[in-house]
C-alpha positions as CSV (number, residue, x, y, z in Angstrom):
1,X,0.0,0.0,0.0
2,X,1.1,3.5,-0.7
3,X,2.3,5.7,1.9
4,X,2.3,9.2,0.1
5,X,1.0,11.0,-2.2
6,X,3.6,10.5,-4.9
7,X,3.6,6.7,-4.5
8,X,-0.4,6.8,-4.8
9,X,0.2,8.8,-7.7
10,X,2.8,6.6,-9.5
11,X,0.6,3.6,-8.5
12,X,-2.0,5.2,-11.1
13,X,0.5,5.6,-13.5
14,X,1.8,1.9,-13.7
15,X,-2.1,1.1,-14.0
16,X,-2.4,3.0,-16.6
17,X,0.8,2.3,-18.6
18,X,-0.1,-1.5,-17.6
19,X,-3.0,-1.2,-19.7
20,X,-2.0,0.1,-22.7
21,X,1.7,-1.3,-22.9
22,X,-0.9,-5.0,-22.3
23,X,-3.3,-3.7,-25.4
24,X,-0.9,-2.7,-27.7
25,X,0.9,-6.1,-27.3
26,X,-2.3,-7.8,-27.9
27,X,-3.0,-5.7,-31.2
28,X,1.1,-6.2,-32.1
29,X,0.5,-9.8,-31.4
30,X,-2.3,-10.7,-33.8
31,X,-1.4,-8.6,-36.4
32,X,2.2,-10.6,-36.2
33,X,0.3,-13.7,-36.2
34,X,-2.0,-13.0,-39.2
35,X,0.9,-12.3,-41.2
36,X,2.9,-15.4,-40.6
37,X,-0.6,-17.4,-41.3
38,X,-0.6,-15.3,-44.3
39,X,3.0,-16.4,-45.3
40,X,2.2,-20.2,-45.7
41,X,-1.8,-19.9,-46.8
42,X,-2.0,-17.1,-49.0
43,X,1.4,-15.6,-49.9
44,X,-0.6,-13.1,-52.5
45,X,-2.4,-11.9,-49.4
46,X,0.3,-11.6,-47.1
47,X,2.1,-8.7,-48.6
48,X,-0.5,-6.1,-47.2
49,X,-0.6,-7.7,-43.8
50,X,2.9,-8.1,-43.7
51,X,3.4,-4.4,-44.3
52,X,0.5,-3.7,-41.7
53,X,3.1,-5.4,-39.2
54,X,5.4,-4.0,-39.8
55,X,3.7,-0.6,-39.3
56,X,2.6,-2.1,-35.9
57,X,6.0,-3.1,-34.5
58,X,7.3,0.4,-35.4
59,X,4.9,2.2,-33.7
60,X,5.5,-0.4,-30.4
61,X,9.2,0.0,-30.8
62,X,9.0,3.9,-30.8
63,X,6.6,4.0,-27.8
64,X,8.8,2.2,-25.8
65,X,6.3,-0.8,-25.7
66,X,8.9,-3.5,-26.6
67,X,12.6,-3.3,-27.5
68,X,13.7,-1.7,-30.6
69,X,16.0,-4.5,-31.1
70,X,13.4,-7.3,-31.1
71,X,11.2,-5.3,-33.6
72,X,13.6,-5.5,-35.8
73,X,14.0,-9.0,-35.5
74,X,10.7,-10.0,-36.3
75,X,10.6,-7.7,-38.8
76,X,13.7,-9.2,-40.6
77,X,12.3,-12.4,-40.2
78,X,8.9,-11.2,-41.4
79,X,10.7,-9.9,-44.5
80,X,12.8,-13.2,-44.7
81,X,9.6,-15.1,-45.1
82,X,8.1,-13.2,-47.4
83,X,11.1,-13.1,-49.8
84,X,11.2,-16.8,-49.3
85,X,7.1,-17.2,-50.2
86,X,7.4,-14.8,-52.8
87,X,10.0,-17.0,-54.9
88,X,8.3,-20.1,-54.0
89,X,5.2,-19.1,-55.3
């Protein structure tokens, strides 16, 4: 339990960062997850929701919502697939 006013106030904070660091995870997460599905099913399709992931792991990477340095790795590996899908097909 907080003691002070400043500790009550962080407290808020944390709850409220919580939140959305937890939503914009969520929303990163299935947008990643369409596009690998994408990748192997429909590799016409995937181009658009690959790039749509992209966009999304950017915009968590710049907020501070996850590392900068793991964006890019699933972004390389994104684009790795796709290269690969896109010659295969």
């Amino acid at each position: 339990m907080a003691n002070h006013a400043s500790a009550v106030k962080r407290n808020r904070q944390r709850i409220t960062r919580t939140a959305r660091n937890r939503a914009a995870k969520s929303t990163l997460r299935t947008e990643v997850k369409k596009a690998r599905t994408a990748l192997t099913a429909a590799p016409k399709d995937a181009v658009a929701l690959v790039k749509t992931a992209v966009s999304s792991l950017d915009r968590a990477a710049s907020k501070g919502t996850i590392p900068a340095k793991r964006a890019s790795r699933v972004k390389g590996r994104l684009a790795a697939a796709l290269h690969k899908a896109s010659k295969a097909a």
